[in-house]
GULO-196817 format. One record per residue: residue in three letters; y negated, z, x negated of N, C-alpha, C, CB in turn. Coordinates in steps of 0.2 Angstrom, whole numbers, padded with zeros to 4 digits, always signed. Each point is the difference from the previous one (the first is absolute). Glycine has a CB too. Example, Ala and Ser with C-alpha at 12.3 -4.5 7.8 and 13.67 -1.06 7.14 Angstrom:
residues 2
ALA+0028+0039-0066-0006+0000+0004-0006+0000-0004+0006+0006+0009
SER-0011-0010-0007-0006+0001-0004-0005+0003+0004+0003-0010-0006
This chain:
residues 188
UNK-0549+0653-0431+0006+0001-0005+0003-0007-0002+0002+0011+0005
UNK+0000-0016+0000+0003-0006-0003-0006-0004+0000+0013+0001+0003
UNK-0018-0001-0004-0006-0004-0002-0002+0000-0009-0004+0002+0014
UNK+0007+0006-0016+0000+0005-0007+0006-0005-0003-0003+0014+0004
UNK+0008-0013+0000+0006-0002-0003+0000-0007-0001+0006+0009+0004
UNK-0008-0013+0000-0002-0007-0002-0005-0002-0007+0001-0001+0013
UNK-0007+0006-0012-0003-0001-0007+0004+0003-0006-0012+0000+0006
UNK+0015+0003-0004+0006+0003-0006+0004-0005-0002+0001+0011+0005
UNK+0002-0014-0001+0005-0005-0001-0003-0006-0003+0007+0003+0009
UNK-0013-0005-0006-0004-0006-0004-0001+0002-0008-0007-0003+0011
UNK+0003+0007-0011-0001+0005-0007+0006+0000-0003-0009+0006+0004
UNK+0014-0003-0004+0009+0001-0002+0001-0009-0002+0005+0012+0009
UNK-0008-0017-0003+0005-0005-0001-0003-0003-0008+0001-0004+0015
UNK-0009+0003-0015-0003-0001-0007+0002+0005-0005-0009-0005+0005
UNK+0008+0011-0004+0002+0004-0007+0008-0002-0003-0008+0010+0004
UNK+0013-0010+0002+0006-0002-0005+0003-0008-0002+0003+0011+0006
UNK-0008-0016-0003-0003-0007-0002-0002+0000-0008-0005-0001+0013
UNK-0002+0007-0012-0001-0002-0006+0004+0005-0007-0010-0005+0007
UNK+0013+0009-0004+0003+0004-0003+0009-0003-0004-0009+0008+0008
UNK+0011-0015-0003+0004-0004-0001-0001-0004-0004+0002+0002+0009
UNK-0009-0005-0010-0001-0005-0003-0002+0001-0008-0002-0004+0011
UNK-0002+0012-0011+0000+0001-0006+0005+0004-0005-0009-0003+0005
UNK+0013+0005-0001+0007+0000-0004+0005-0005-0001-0001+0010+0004
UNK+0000-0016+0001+0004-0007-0002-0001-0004-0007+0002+0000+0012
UNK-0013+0001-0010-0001-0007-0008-0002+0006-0005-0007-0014+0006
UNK+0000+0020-0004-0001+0004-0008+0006+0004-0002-0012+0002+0003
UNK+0014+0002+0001+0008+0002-0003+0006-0003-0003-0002+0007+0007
UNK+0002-0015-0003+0006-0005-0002+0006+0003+0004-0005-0004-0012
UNK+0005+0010+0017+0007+0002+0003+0000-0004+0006+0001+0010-0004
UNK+0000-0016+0004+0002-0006+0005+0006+0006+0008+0001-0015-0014
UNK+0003+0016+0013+0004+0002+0005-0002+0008+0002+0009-0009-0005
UNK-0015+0014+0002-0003+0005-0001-0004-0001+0006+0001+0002-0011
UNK-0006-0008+0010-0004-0003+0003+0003-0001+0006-0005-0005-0009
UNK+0009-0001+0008+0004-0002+0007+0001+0007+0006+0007-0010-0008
UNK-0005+0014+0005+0004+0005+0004-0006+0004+0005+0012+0003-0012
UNK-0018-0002+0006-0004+0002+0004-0004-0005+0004+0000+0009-0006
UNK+0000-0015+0006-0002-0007+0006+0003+0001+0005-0001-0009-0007
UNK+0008+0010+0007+0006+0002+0005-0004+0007+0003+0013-0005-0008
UNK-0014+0009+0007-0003+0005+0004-0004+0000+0003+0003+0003-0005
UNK-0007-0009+0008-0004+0002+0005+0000-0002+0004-0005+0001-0005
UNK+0010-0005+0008+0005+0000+0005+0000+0005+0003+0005-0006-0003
UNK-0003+0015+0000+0002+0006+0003-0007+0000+0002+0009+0005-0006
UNK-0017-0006+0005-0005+0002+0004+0000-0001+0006-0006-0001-0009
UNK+0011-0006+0011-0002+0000+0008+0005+0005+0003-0004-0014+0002
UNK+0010+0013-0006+0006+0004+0004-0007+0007+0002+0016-0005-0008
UNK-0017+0007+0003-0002+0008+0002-0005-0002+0005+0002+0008-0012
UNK-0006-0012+0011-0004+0000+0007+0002-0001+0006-0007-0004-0007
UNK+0013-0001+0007+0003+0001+0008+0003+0005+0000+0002-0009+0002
UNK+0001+0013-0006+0004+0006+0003-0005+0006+0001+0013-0004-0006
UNK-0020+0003+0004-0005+0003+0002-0002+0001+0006+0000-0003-0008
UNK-0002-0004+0010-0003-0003+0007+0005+0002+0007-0006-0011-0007
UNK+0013+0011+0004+0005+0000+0006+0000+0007-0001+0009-0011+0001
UNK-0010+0016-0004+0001+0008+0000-0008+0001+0005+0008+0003-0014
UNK-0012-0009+0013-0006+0006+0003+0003-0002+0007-0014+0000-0009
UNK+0017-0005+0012+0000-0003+0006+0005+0003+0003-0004-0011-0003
UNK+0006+0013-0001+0006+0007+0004+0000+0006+0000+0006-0006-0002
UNK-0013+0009-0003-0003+0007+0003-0003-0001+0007-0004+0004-0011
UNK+0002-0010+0011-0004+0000+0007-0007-0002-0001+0007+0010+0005
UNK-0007-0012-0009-0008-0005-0003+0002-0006+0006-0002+0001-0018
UNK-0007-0001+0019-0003-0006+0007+0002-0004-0009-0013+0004+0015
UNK+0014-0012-0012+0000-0005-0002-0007-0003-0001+0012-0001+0005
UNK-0013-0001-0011-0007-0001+0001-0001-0006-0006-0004+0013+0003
UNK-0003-0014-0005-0001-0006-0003+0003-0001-0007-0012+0000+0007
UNK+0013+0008-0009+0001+0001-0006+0011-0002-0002-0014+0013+0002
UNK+0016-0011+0004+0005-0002+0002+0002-0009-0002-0001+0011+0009
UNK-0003-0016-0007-0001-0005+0002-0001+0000-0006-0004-0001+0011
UNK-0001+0002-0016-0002-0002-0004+0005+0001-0007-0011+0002+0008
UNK+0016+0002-0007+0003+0002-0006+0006-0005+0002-0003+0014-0002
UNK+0005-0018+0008+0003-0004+0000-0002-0006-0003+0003+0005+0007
UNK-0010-0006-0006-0001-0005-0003+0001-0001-0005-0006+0000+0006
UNK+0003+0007-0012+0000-0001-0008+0007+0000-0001-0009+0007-0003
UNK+0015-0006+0006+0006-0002-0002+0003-0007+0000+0000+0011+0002
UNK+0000-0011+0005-0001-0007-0002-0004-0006-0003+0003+0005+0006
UNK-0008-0004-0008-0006-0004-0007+0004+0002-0003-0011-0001+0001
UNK+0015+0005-0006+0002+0003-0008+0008-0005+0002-0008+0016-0004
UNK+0011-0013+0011+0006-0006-0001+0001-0007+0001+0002+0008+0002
UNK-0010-0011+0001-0001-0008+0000-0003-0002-0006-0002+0000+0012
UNK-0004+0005-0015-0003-0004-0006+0001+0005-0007-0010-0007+0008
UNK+0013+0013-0009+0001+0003-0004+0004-0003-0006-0001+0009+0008
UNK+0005-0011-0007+0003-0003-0006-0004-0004-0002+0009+0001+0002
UNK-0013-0007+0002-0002-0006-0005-0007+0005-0005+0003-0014+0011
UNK-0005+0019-0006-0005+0004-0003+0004+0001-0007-0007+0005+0013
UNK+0011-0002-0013+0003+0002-0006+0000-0006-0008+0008+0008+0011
UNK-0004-0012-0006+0002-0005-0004-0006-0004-0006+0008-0001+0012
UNK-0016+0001-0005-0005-0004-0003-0004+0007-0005-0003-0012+0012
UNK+0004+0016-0011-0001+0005-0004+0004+0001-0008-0003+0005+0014
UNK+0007-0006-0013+0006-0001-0007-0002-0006-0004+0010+0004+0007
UNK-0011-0008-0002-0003-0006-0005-0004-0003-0002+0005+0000+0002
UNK-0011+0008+0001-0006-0003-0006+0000+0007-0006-0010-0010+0010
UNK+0017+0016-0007-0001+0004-0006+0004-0006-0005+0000+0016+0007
UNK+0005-0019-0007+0003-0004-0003-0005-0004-0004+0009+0001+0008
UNK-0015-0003-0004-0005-0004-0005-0001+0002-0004-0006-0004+0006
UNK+0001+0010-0006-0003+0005-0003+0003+0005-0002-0007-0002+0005
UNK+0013+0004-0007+0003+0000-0005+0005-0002-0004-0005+0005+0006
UNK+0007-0011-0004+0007-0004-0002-0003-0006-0002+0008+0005+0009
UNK-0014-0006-0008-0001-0007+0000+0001-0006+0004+0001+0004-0009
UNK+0005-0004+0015+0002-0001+0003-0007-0005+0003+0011+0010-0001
UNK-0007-0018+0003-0005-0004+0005-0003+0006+0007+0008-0014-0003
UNK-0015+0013+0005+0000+0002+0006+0001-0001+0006-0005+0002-0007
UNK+0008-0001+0010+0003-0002+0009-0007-0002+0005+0012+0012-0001
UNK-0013-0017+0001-0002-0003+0004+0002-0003+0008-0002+0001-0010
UNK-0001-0002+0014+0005-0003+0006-0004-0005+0002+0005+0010+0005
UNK-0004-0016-0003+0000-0007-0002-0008+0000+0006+0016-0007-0004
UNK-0021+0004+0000-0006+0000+0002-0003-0006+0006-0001+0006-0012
UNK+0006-0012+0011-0002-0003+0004+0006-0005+0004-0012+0001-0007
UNK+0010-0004+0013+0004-0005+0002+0007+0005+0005-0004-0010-0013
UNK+0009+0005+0013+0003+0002+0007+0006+0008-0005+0000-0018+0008
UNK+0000+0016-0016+0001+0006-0005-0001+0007+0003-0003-0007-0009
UNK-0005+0004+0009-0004+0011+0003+0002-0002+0007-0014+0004-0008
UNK+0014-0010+0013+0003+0004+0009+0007+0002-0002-0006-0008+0009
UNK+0012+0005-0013+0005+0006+0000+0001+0006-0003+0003-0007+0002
UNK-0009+0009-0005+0000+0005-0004-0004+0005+0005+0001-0006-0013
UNK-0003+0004+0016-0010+0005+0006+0010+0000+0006-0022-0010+0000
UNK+0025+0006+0001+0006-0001+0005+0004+0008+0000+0001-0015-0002
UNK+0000+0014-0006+0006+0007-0002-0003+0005+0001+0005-0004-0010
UNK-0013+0003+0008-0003+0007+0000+0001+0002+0007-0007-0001-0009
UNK+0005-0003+0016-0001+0001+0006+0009+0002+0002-0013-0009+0002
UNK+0017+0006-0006+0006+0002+0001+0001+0009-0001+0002-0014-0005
UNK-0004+0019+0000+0000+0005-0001-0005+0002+0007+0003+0000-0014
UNK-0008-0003+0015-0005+0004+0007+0006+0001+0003-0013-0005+0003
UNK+0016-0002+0002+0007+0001+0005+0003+0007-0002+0003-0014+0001
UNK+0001+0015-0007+0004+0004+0000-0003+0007+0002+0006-0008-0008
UNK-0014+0010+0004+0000+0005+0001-0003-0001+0008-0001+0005-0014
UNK-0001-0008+0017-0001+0001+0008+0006+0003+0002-0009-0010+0004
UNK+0013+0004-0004+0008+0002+0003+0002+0009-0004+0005-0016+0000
UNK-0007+0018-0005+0004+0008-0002-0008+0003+0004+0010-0001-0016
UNK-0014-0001+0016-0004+0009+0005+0002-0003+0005-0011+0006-0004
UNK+0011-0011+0008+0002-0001+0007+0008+0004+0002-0008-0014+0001
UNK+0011+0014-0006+0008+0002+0000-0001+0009-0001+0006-0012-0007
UNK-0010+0014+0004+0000+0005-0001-0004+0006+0006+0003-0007-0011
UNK-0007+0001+0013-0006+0004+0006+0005+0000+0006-0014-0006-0004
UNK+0018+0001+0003+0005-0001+0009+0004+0009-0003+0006-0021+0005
UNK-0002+0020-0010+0002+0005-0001-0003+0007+0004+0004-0008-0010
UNK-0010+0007+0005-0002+0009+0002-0001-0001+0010-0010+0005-0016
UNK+0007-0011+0018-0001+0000+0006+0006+0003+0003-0008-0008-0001
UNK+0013+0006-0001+0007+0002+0004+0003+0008+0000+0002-0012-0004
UNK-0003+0012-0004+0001+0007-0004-0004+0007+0006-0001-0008-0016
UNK-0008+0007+0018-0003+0003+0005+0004-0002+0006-0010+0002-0005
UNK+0009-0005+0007+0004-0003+0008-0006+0000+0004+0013+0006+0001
UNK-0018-0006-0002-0005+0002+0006-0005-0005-0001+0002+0014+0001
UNK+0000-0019+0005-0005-0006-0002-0008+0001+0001+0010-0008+0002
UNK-0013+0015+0001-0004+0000+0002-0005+0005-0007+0006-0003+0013
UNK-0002+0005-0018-0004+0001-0007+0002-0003-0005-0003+0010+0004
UNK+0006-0016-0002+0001-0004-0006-0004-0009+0000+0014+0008-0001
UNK-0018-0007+0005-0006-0005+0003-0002-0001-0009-0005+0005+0017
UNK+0001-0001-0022-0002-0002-0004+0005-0002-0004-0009+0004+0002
UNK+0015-0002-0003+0004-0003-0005+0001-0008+0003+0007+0013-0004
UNK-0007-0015+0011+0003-0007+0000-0008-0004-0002+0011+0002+0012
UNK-0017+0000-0012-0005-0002-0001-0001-0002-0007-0003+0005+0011
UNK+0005-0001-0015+0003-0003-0007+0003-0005-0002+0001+0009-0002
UNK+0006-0010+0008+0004-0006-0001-0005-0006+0002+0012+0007+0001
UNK-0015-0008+0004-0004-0005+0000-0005-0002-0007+0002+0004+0013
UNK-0004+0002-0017-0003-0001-0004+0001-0002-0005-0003+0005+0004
UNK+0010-0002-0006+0004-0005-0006+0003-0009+0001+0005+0013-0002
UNK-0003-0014+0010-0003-0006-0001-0004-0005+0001+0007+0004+0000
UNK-0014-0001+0002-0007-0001-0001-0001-0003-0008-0005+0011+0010
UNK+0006-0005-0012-0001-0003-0008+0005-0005-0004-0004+0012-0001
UNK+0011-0012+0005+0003-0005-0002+0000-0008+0000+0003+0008+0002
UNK-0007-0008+0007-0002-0004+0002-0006-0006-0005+0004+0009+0010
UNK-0009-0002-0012-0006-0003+0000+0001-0003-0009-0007+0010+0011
UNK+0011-0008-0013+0004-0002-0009+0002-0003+0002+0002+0007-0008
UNK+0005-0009+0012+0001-0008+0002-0004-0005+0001+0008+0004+0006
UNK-0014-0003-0003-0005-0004+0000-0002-0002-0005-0003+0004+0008
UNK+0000+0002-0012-0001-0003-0007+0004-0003-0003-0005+0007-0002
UNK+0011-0005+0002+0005-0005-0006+0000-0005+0003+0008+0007-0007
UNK-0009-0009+0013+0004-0007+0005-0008-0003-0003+0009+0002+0014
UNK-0015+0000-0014-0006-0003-0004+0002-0004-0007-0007+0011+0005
UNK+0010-0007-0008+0002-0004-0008+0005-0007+0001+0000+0012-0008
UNK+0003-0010+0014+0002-0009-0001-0001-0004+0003+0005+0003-0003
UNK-0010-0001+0010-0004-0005+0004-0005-0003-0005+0000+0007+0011
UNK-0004-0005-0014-0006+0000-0006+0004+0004-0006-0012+0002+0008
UNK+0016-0006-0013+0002+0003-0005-0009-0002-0006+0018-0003+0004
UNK-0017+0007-0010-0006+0002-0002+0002-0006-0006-0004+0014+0003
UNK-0001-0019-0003+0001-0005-0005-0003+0003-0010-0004-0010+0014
UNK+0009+0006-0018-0001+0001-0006-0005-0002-0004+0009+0000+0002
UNK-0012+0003-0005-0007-0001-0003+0001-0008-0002-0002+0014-0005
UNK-0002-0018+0004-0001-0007-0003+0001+0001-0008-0008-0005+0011
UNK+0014+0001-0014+0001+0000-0005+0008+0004-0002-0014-0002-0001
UNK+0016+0007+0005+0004+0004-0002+0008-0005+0002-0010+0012+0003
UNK+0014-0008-0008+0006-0005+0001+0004-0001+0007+0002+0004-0012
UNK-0005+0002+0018+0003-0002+0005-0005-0007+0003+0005+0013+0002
UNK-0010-0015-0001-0005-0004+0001+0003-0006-0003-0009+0009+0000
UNK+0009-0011-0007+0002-0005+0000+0008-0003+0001-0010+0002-0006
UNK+0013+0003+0007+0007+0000+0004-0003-0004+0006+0006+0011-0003
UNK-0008-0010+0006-0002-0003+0008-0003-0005-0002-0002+0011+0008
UNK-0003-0014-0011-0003-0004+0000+0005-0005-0008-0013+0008+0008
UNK+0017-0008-0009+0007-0001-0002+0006-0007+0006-0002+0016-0005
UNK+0000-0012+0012+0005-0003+0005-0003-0004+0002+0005+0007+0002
């Protein structure tokens, strides 16, 4: 059941995405739009007040548990920029608007790979917050063994993206030869 509800909530998250966007540029109702962007926020709410009901019929804690933390946390560490870089290339393509880029080379893209690894942190920290929770919520530390094994897993993945972004500025990615950052450097 909450493995449904997750693909529900993923599916809900894009439909009222795109249902947001194209009432903000083809309809032109900018705050129409907004209101339904604002709504998908309610997809995680229902999914937790989901996952805590099944855990308090008396549902074993399981991967599926684990895993619905996770998806909330990703939608509350990277959901917005997801939103954001989504707006602005409906803003291209429809508005004309420059397209949003995020800076391709040099120590630029290590703080930009930095922010992103910034959102991983957040969302490790909201399912690790949320998995201690339900762990507590059962009390019984001898069927809540996979929910703690998630938390390790969220910061496995946090870990392993820190690595990456600490990559972009060990080895930041040099600017094509000729480009205005290039002769900047070869400038000094």
């Amino acid at each position: 059941m909450i493995v449904t509800l997750i693909i529900v909530c993923e599916i809900g998250f894009w439909v009222l995405l795109a249902a947001g966007l194209a009432t903000r540029y083809l309809l032109r109702m900018e705050r129409t739009g907004l209101a339904l962007l604002l709504c998908e926020p309610l997809l995680e709410v229902v999914l937790l007040v989901v996952t805590a009901l099944d855990l308090k019929n008396g549902a074993d804690p399981n991967w599926t548990h684990g895993l619905a933390a996770l998806y909330i946390g990703y939608t509350v560490g990277h959901g917005h920029r997801t939103v954001k870089w989504l707006d602005g290339h409906a803003a291209h393509r429809f508005d004309g608007r420059p397209l949003p880029r995020p800076p391709r080379h040099g120590m630029a893209r290590a703080a930009h790979e930095g922010k992103v690894w910034l959102g991983t942190l957040v969302a490790a920290a909201v399912a690790t917050g949320l998995l201690q929770l339900a762990m507590w919520y059962v009390g019984d530390p001898s069927r809540t063994t996979s929910l703690e094994s998630w938390q390790y897993t969220a910061w496995r993945v946090a870990g392993i993206h820190g690595l990456i972004a600490l990559s972009y500025a060990i080895w930041p990615k040099k600017a094509p030869a000729g480009t205005a950052l290039e002769k900047e450097r070869a400038g000094r």
